[in-house]
N, C-alpha and C positions, 0 to 999 in steps of 0.2 A: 361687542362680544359679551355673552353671556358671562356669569362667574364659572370659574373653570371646576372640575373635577377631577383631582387626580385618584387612580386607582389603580389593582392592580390590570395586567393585561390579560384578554380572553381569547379563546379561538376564534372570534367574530370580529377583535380588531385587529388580527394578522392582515389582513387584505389591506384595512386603511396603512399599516404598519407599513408593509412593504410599499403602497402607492407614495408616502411621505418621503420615506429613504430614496425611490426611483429616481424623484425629481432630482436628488444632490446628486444621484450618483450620473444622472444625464448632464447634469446642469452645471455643475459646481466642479471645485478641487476640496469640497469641503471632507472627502473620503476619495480615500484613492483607489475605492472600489470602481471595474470599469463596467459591470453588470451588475443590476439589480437583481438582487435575491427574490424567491416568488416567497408567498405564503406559506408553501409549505418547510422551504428554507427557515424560515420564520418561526415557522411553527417549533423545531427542531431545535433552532437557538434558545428560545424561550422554556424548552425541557431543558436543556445544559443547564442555563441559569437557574432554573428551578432547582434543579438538582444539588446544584454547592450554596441551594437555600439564600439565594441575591435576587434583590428585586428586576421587575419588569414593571415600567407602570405607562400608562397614557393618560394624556392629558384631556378630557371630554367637553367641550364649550357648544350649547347647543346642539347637543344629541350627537356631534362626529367628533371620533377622533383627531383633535387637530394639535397631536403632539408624543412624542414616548422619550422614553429613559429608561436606561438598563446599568446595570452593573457587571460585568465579568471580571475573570480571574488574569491576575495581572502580567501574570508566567504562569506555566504549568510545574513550574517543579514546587516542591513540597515546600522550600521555604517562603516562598512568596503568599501561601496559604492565606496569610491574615492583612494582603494586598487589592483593591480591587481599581480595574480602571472602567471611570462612568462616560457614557455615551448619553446624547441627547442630541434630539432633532425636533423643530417645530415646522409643521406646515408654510409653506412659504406666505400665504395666506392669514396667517395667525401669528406670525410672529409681531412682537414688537406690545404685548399684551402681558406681558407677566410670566406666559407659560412656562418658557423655561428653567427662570428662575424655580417656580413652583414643582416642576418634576426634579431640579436638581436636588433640590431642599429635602424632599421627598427620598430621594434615593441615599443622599447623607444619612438622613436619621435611619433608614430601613437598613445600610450598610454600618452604620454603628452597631444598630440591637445586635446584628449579625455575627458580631464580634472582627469588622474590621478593624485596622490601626490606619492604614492608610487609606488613600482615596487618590491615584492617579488619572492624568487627563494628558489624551494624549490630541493634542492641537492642530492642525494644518492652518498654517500662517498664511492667510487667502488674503489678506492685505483689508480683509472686513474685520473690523473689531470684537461684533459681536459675542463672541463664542469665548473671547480671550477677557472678555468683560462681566461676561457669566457668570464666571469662574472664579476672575478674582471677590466679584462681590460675596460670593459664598463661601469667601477665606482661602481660595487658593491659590500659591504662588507660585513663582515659574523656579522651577528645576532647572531647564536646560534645555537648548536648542539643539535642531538636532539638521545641518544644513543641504539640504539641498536632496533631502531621501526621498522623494515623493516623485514624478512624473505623470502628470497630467492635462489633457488639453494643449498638447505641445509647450509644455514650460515644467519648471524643476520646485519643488516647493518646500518649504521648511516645516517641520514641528517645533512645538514649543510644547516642552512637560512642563507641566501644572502636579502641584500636589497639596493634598492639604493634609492634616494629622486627624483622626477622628477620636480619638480620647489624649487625655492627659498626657498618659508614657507613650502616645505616637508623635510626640513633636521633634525635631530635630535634633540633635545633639552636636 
């Protein structure tokens, strides 16, 4: 795999966007979504996100998107303002290359400038390590489980909150 490029997202890698997500949400209990969003669903998120000024990025290896990460807002009410919880999905195809880590890395320092304090991860405990490996390597620890809230592919599934501090006065107390 070529060296990867992350950047932000365009309206030309919605399509790849949504075809990445399809596959977990066919495939996987990795999201307890039961339909794939289309493009223009995509499209629509990626203006929200724009909007409260948090990244959208994809990962490009050899000219295709074969990766994203995004940031949203952690709750809607006002005080969670300076909270964001990050998403990331790599190509079933591509993974196990770096990408991830690199789009999360990417969305850390893009949610710092932003003036995050936190950085929430919210888990689906799929009994693959992955995702829960990711996470920690990029400083994040677990919060708290959260058991049995999920229903998917006829079985019950657990989260795991991940969090990490992004400046100094966001670490625990």
């Amino acid at each position: 795999m070529s060296r990867p490029t992350v950047r932000a997202v365009t309206d030309a890698d919605l399509p790849a966007v949504a075809g990445i997500f399809a596959h977990y949400v066919r495939r996987s209990v990795a999201t307890f979504e039961e339909d794939p969003p289309s493009a223009a669903a995509w499209r629509r998120k990626r203006d929200e996100i724009a909007a409260r000024g948090l990244p959208f990025l994809v990962a490009e290896a050899g000219g295709q998107v074969a990766g994203y990460a995004y940031a949203t807002a952690w709750r809607d009410k006002p005080g969670y303002r300076h909270t964001a919880e990050d998403t990331v999905y790599v190509a079933p195809d591509s993974t196990g290359h770096g990408l991830g880590r690199s789009l999360l890395e990417a969305v850390i320092e893009q949610c710092a400038r932003a003036g995050i304090r936190q950085l929430v991860a919210v888990v689906a405990d799929t009994g693959i390590p992955a995702s829960l490996a990711l996470h920690r390597a990029c400083g994040f620890v677990e919060a708290g489980r959260l058991r049995a809230v999920g229903w998917k592919h006829g079985r019950w599934i657990d989260t795991v909150l991940m969090q990490r501090p992004l400046t100094a006065d966001g670490a625990a107390s």
